[in-house]
N, C-alpha and C positions, 0 to 999 in steps of 0.2 A: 053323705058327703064322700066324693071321691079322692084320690090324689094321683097329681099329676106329675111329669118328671120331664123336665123341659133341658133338653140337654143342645150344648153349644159346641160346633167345633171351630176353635179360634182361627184366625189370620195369623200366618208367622209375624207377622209386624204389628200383632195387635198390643203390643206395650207399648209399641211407638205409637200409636194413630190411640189410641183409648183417649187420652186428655183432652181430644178436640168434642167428644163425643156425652163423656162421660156424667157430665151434669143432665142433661138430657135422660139420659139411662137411665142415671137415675133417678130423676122425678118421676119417669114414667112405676117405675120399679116401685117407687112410696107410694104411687096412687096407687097400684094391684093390691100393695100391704093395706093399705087404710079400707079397701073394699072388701078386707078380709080372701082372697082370689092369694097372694103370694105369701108363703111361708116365711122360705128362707131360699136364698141362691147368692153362689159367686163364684170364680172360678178355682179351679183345679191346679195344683201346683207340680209341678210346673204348668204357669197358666196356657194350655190345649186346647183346655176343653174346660167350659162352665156348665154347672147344674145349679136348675132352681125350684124349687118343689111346690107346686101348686095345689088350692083344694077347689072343689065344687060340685058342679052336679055333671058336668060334659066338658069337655077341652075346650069348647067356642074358647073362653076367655083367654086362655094359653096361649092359643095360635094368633090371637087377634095379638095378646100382647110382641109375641113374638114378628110380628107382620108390622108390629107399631116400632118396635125397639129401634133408636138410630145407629146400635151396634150392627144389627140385622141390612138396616136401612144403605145403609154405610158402607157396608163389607169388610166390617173388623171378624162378622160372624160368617164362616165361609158356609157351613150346615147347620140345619138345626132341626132338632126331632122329639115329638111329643108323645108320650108312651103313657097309659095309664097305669100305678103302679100298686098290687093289692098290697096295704098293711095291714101287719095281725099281730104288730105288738109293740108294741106303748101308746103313750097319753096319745089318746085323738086317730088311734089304728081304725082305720076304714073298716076291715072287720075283724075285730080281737078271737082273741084264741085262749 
């Protein structure tokens, strides 16, 4: 199992536009979590930029979520960049050490 690191760089007006969006989001975001595909993610304080940390076997799912998201959809998310990320230390490290 791999991990993935789905990084977002916000809209300056992404606190103001996020409410219309945001349930959306996050349904899509519980269905990645329930398919076991999303860890954990949220944004960056001051919110910039969000990180969401994904596992699996290849990015497909990442990018598809990321291509699905209505933040993406929307243009609350101005970039977005999916980087495979090696762990080697704690609970669930891709490859421990």
């Amino acid at each position: 199992m791999k991990h993935f690191l789905l990084t977002y760089t916000l809209a300056p007006d992404y606190l103001e536009r996020r409410p219309a969006f945001r349930m959306e989001h996050l349904a899509l975001a519980k269905e990645a979590v329930a398919r076991g595909e999303l860890v954990l993610g949220g944004p960056l304080n001051p919110p910039e930029e969000a990180v969401l940390l994904f596992a699996g076997d290849d990015a497909s799912s990442v990018e598809a979520f990321a291509r699905a998201d209505p933040y993406v959809v929307n243009g609350i998310v101005r970039e977005w960049r999916v980087r495979e990320w090696t762990t080697v230390v704690g609970e669930g490290a891709m490859s421990p050490v």
